[in-house]
Backbone bond lengths (Angstrom), bond angles and torsions (degrees), N, CA, C in turn:
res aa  C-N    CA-C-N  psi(-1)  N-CA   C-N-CA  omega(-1)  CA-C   N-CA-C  phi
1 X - - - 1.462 - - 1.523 112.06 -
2 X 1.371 126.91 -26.47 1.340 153.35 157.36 1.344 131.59 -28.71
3 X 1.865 91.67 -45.93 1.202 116.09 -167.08 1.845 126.39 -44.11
4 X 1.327 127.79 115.62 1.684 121.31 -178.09 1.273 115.20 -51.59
5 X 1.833 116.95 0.17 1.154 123.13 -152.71 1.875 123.47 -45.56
6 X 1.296 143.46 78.74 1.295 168.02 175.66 2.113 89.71 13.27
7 X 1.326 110.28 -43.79 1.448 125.81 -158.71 1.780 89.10 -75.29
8 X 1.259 101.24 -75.26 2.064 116.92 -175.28 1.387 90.00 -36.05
9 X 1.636 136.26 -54.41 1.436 122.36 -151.96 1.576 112.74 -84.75
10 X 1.378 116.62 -29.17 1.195 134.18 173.88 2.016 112.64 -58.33
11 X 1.400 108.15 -37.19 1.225 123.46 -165.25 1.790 104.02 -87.34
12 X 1.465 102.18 -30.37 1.382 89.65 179.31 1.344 103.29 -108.60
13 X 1.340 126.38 -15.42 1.486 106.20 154.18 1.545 125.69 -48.28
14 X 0.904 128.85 -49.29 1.704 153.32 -174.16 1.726 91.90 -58.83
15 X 1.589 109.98 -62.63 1.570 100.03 179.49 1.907 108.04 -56.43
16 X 1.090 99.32 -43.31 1.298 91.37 -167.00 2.104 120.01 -63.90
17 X 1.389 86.79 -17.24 1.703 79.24 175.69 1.119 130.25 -110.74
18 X 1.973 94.63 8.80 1.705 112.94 157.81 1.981 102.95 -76.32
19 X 1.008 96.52 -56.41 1.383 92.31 -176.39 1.477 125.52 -44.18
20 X 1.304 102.10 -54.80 1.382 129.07 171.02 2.343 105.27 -40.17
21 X 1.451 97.36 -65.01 1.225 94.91 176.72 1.461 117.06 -77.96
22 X 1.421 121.87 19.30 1.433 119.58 158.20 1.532 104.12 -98.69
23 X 1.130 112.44 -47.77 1.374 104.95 178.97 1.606 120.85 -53.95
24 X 0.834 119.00 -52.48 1.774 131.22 156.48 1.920 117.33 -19.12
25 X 1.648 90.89 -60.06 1.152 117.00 179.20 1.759 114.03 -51.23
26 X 1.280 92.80 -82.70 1.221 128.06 -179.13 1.453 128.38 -102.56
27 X 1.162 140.57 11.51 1.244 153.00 102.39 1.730 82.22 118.28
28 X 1.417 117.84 55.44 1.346 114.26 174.49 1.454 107.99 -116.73
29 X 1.710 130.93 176.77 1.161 133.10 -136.55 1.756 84.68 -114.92
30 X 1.481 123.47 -8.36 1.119 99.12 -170.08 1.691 123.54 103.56
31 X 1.261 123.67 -43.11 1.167 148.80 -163.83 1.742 108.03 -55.10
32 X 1.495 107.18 -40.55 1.329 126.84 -176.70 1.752 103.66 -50.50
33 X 1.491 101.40 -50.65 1.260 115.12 171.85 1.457 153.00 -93.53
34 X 1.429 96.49 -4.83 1.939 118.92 159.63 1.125 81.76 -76.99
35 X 1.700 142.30 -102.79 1.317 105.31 -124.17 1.261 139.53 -145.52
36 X 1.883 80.27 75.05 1.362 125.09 142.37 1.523 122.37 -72.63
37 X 1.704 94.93 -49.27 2.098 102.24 161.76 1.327 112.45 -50.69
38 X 1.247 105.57 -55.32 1.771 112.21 -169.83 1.304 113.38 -48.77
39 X 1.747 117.58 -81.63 0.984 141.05 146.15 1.795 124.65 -6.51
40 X 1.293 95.58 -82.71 1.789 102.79 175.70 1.707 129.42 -79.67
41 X 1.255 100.18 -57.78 1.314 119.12 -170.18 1.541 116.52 -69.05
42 X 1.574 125.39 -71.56 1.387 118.64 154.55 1.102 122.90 -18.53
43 X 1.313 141.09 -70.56 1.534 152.61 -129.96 2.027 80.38 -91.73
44 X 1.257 128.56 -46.92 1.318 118.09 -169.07 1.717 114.29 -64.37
45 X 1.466 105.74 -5.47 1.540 100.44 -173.87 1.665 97.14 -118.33
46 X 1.247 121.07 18.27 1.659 135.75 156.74 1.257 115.48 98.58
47 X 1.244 123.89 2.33 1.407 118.43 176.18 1.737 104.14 -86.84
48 X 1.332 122.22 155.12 1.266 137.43 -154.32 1.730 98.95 -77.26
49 X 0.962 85.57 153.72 2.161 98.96 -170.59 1.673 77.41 -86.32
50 X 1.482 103.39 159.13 1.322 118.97 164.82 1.690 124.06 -94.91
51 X 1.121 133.09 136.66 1.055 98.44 158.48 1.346 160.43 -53.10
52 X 1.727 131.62 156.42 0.952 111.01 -163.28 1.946 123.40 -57.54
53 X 1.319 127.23 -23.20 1.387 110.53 163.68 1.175 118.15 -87.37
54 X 1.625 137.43 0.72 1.462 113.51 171.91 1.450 98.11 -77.61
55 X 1.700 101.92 -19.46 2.092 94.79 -168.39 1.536 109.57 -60.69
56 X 1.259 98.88 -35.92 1.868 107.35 -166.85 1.300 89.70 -64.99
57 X 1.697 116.82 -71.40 1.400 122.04 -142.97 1.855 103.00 -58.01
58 X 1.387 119.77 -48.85 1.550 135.24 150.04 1.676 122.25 -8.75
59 X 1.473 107.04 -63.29 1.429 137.97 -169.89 2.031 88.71 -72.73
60 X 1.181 114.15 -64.00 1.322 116.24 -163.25 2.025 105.70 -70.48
61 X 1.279 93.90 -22.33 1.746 89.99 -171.91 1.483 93.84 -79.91
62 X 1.174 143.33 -33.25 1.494 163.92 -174.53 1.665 106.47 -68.25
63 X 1.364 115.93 -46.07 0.973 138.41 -176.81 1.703 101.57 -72.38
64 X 1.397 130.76 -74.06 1.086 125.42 163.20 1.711 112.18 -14.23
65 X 1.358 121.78 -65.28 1.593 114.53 -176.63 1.248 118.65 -71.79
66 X 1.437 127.92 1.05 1.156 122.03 -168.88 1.483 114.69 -119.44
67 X 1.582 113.56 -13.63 1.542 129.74 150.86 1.416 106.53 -82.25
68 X 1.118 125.48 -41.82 2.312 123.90 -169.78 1.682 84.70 -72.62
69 X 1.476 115.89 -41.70 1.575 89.04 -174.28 1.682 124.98 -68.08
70 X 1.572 109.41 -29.20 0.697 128.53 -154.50 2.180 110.66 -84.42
71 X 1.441 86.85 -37.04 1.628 112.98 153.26 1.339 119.25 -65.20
72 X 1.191 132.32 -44.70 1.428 124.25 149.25 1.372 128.33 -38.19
73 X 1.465 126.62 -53.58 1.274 126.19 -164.42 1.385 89.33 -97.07
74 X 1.172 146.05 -9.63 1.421 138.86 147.29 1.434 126.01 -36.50
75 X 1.491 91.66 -43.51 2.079 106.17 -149.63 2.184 80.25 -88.18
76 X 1.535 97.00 -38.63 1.572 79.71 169.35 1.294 126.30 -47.72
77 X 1.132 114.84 -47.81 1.600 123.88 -176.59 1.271 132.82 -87.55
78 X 1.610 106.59 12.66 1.321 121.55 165.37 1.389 113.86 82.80
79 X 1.602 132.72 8.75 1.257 134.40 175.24 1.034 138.93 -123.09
80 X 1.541 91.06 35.94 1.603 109.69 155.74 1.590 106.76 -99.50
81 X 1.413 127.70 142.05 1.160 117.43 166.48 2.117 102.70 -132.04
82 X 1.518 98.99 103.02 1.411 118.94 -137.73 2.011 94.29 -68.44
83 X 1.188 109.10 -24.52 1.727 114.48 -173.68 1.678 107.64 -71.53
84 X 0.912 116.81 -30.47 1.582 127.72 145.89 1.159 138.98 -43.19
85 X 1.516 98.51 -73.72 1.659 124.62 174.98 1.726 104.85 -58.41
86 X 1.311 129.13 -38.83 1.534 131.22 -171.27 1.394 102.64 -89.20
87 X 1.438 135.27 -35.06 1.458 144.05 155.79 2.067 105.75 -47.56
88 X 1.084 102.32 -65.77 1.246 74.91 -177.59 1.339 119.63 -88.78
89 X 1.208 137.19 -6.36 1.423 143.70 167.18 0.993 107.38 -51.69
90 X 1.270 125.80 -37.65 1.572 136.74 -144.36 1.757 97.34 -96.35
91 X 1.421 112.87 -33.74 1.450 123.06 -162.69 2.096 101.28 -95.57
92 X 1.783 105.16 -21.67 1.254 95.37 -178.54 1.589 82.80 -91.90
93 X 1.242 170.63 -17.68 1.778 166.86 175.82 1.419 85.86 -33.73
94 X 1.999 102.37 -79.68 1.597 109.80 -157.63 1.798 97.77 -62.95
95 X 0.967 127.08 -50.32 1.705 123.42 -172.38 1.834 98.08 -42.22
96 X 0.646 110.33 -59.47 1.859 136.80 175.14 1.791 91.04 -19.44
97 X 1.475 105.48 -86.37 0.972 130.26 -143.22 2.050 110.65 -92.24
98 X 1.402 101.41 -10.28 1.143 114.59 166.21 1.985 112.47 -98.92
99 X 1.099 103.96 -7.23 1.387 94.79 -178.55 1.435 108.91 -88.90
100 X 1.471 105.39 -7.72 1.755 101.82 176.02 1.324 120.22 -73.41
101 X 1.097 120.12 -14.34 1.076 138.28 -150.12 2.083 105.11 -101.53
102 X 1.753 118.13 -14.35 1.049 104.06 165.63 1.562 89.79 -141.03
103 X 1.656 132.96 46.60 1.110 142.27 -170.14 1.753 109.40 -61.64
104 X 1.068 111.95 -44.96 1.222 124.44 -155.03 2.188 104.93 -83.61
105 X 1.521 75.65 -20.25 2.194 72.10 177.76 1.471 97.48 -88.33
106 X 1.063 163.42 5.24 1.033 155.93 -145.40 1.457 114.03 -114.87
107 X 1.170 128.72 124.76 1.857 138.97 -168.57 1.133 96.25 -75.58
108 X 1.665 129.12 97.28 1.315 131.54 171.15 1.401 110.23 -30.11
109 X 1.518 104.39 -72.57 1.274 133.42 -168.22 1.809 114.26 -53.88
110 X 1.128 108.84 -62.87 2.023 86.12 165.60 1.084 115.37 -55.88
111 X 1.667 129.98 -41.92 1.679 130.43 -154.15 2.009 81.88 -61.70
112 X 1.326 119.56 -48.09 1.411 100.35 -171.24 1.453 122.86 -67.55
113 X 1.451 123.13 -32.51 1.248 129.27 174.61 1.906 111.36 -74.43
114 X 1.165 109.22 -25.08 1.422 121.61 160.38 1.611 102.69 -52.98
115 X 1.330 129.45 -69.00 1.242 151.60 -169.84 1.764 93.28 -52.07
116 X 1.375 120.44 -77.28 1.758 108.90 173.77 0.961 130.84 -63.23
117 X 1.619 125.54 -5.66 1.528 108.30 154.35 1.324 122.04 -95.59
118 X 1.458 110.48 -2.75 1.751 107.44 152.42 1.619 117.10 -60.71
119 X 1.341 108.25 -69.45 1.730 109.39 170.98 1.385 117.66 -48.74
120 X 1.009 132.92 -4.16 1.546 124.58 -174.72 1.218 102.19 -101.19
121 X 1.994 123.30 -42.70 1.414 121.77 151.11 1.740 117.45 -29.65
122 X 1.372 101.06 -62.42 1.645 112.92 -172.68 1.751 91.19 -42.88
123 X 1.274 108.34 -85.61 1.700 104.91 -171.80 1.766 119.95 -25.11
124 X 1.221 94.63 -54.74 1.511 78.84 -175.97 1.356 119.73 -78.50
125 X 1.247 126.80 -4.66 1.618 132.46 -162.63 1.510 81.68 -96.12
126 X 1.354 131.58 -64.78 1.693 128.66 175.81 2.005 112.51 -18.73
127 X 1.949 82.45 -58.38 1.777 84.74 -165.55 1.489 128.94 -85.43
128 X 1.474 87.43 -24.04 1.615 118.59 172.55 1.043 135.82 -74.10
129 X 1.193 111.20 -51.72 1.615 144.45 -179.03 1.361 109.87 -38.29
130 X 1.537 121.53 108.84 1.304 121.85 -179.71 1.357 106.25 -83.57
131 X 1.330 129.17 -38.32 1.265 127.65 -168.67 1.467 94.54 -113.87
132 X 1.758 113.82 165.29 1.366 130.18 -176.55 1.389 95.98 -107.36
133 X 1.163 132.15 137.27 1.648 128.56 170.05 1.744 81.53 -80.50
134 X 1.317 104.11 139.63 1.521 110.96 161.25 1.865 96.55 -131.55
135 X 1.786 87.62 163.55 1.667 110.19 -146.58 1.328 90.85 -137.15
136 X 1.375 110.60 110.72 1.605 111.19 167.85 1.610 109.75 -62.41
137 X 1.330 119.01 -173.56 1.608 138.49 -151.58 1.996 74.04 -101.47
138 X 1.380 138.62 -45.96 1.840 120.75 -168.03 1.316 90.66 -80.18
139 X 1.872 141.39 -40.41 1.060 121.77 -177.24 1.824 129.21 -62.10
140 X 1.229 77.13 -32.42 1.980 92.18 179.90 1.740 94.52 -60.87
141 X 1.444 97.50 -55.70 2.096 97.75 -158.26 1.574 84.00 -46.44
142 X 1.125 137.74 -44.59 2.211 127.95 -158.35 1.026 74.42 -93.59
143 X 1.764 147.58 -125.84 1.278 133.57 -173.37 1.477 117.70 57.37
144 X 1.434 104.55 -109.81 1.641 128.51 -169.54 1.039 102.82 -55.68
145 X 1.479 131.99 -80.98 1.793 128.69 -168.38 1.597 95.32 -34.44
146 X 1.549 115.36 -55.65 1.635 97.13 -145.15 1.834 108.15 -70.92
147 X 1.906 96.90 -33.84 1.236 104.15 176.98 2.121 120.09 -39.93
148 X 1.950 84.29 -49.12 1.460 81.33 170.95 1.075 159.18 -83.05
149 X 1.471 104.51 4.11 1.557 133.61 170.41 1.499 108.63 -65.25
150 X 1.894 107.73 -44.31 1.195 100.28 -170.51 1.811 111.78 -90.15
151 X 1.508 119.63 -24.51 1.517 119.29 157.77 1.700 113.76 -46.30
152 X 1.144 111.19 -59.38 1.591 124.39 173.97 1.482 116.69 -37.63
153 X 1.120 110.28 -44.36 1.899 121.72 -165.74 1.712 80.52 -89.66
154 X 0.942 113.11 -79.98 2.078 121.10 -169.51 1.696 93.51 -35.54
155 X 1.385 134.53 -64.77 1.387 134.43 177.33 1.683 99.65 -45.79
156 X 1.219 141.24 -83.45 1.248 152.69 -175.05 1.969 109.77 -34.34
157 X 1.496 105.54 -35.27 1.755 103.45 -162.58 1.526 91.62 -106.64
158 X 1.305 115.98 -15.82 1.842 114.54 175.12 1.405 122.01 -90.02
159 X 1.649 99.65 -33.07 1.581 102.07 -150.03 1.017 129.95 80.38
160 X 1.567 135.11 -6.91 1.241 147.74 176.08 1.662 97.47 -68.67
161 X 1.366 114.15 139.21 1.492 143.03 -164.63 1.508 89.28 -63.08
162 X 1.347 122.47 143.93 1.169 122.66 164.43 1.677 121.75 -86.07
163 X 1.016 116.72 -8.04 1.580 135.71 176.37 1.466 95.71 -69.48
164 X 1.664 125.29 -33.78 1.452 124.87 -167.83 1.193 103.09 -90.75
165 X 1.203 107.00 -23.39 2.037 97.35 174.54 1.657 101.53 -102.00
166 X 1.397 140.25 -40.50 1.507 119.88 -176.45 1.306 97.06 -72.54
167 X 1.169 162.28 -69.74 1.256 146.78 -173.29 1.531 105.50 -12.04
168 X 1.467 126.00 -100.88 1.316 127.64 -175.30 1.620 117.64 -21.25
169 X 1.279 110.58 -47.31 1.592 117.16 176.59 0.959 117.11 -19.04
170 X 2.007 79.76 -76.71 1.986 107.79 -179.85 1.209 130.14 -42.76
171 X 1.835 101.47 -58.97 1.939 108.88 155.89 1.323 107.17 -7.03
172 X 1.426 102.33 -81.45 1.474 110.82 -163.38 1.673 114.03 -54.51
173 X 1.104 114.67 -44.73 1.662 107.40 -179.74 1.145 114.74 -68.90
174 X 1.610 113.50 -34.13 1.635 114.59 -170.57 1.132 91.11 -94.60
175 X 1.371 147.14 63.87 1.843 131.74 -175.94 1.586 88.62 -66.36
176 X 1.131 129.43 -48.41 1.771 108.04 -151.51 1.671 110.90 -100.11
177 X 1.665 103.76 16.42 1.819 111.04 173.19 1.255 105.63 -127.60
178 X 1.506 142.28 60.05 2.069 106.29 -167.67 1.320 110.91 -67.37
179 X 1.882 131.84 8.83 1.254 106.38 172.11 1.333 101.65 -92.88
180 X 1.165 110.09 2.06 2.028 106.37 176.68 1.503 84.62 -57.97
181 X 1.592 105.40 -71.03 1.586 122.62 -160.59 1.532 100.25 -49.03
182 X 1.132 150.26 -39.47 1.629 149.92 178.37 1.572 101.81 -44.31
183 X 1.298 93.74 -75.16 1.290 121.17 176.27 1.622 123.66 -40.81
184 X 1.139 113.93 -45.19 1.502 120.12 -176.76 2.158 94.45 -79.60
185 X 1.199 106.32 -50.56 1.253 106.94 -176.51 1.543 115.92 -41.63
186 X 1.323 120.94 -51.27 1.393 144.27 164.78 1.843 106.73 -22.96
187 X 1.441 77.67 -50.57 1.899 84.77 -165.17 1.707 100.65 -79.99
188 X 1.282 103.90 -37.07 1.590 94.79 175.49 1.187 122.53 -90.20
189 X 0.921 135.04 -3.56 1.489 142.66 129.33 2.160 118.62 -48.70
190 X 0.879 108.96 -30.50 1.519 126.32 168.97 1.486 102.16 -49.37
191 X 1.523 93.58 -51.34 1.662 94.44 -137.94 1.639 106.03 -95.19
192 X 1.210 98.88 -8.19 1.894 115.41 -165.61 1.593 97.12 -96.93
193 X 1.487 107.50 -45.44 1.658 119.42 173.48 1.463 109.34 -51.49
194 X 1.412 117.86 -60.55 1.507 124.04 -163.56 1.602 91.41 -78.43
195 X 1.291 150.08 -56.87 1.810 131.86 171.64 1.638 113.96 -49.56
196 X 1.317 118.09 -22.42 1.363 124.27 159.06 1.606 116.34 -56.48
197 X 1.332 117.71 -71.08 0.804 131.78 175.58 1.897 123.54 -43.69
198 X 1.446 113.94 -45.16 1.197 120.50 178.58 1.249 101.67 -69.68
199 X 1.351 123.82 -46.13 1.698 134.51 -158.97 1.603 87.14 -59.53
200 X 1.502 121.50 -65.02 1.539 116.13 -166.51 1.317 113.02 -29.99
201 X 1.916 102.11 -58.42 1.391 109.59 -154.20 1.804 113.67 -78.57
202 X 0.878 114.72 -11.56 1.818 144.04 156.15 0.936 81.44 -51.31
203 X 1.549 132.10 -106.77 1.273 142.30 -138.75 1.653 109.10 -61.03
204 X 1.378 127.36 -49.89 1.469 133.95 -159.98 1.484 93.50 -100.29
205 X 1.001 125.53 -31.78 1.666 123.59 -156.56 1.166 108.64 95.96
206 X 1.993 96.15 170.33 1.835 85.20 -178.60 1.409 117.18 -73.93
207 X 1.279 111.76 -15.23 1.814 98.70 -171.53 1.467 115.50 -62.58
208 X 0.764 122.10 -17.97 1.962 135.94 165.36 1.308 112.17 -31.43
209 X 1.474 114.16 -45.10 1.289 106.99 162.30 1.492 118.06 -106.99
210 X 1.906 109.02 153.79 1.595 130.16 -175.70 1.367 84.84 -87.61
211 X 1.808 120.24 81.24 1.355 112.08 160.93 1.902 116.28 -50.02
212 X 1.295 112.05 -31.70 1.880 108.81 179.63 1.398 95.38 -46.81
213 X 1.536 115.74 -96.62 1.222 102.46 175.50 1.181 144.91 -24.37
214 X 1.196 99.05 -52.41 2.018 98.14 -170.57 1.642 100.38 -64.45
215 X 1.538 115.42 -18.36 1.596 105.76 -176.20 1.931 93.12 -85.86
216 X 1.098 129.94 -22.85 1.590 122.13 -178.78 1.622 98.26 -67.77
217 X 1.293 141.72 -57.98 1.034 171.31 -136.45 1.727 99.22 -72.71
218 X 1.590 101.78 -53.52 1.191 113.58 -148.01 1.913 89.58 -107.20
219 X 1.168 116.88 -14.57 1.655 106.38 149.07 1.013 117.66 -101.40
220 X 1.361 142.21 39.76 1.401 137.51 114.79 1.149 106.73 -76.12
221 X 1.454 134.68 -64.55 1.264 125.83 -138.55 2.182 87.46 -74.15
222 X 1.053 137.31 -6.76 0.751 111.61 179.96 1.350 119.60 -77.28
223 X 1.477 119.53 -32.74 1.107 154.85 -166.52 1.565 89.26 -68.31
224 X 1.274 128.96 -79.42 1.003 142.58 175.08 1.499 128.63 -7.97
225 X 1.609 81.88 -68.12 1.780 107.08 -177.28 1.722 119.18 -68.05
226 X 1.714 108.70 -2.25 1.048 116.54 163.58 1.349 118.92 -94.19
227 X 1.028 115.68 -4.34 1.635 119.38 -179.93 1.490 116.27 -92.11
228 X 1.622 88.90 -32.33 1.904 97.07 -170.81 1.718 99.65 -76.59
229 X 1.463 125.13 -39.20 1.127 133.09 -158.67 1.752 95.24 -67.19
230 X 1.634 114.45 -40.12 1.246 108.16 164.05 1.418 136.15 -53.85
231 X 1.520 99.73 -48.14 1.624 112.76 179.05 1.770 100.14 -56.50
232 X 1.428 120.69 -19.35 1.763 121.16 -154.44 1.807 87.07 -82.26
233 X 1.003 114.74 -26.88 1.681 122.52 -145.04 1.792 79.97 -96.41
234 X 1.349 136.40 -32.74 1.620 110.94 -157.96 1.263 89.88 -101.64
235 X 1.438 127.56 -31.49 1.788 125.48 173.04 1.338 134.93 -19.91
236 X 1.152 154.34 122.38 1.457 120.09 146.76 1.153 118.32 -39.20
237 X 1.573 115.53 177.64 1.366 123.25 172.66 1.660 102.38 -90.61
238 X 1.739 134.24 -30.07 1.401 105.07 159.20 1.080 112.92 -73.52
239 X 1.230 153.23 -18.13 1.452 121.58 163.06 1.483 126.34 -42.02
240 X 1.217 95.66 -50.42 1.791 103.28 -170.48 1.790 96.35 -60.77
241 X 1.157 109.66 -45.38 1.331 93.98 -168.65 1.931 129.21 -75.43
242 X 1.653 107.50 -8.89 1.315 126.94 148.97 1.475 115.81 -54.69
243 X 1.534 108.23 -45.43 1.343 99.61 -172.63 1.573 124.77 -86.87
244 X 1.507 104.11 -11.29 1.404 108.06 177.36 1.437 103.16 -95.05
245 X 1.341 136.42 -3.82 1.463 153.52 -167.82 1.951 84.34 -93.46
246 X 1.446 118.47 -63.03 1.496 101.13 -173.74 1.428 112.69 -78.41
247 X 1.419 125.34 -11.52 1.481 109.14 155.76 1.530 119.43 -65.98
248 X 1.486 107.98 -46.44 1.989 93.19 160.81 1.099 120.87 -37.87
249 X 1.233 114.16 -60.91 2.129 103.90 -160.64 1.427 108.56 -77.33
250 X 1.645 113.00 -8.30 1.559 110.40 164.63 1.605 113.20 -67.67
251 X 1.191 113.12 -47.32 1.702 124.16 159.12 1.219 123.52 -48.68
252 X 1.199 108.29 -50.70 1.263 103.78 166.05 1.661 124.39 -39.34
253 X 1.414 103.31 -77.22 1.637 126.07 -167.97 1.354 97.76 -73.03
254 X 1.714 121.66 -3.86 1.989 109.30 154.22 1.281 107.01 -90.81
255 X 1.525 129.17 -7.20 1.104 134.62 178.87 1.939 114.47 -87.58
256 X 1.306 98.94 -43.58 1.142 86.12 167.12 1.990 141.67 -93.31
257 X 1.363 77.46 -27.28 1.659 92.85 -172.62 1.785 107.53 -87.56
């Protein structure tokens, strides 16, 4: 797994500055795209699949550099708006960490079909949506925490990416900026990834994670996440929101089918 092999480093560089320029983009953790590498792609050019927790714990340590980078070149560009981003970060932590706790009663199978007929709302309210619900500064403060308790627990009991549920949130609060909402997502995605990340290595130890990789991984995605944050800045704002609209119904139809 070690191996300097010219092919392994090339492959997770490449993942890493797809990821990287989604996160940029679309203010996701990356995750969509480790591990599929991990998982699929590696193992086809003969080096050994990992198991399933070095893949997660791997994917999420990787993930950490590819949202903090990506939150960086955000906060440059003014679209993070951090009283938000720490409100609901803060509310998906406890959702996170309280959903373990009744994990096992829970109907996989609706909580996910629950999960795509929320995003399928999101899509059409994005494209459709004549009016913007707007959210004063006392509705947001109740708002966000509570919103993120329940994204946090649904992310935590599904496995569904948390970039796929704070995104939509933001939409909604930022209706008249989505690179605020990109941007803020980035950071709460930061912050859920990196308590992810520690919690693993707490719990499993550090060897849990393929630091080689996750450090190939995580200089692309850094690399990456500076390119997308550029591409976010020359866009319109319907573009961005087409393109985060066909990453939904891609979620979706992995969600359902």
């Amino acid at each position: 797994m070690f191996s300097f092999d010219l092919i392994y480093i090339i492959i997770c560089l490449v993942g890493g500055i797809l990821a990287g320029i989604a996160s940029g983009m679309i203010g996701l953790g990356g995750g969509v795209i480790f591990i599929p590498v991990l998982l699929n792609i590696l193992p086809l050019t003969g080096f050994t699949e990992p198991s399933p927790l070095t893949t997660i714990a791997t994917s999420l340590f990787a993930g950490v550099f590819s949202s903090g980078s990506s939150s960086y070149f955000h906060s440059r560009s003014g679209n993070i708006h951090l009283k938000e981003g720490i409100s609901l970060a803060g509310g998906a932590v406890a959702g996170s960490i309280s959903a373990s706790l009744f994990a096992s009663g829970v109907d996989e199978v609706f909580l996910h079909y629950f999960i795509a007929a929320i995003l399928v709302f999101v899509v059409i309210y994005l494209n459709f949506g004549k009016e913007r619900i707007k959210l004063d500064v006392k509705r947001r403060n109740i708002f966000l925490p509570l919103t993120g308790i329940i994204m946090g627990a649904i992310s935590a009991l599904s496995g569904i990416g948390g970039g796929v549920l704070f995104l939509p949130v933001l939409a909604v609060v930022f209706a008249q900026n989505i690179k605020w909402a990109v941007g803020t997502s980035s950071f709460v995605v930061f912050i859920t990834l990196l308590t992810g990340t520690v919690s693993y290595i707490a719990i499993n130890g550090n060897g849990i994670v393929d630091y080689y990789t996750g450090i190939l991984l995580a200089i692309g995605a850094i690399t990456g996440a500076r390119f997308g944050v550029l591409f976010l800045k020359k866009i319109e704002q319907s573009v961005i929101i087409k393109l985060f609209s066909l990453f939904l119904i891609i979620n979706i139809i992995i969600i359902v089918f």
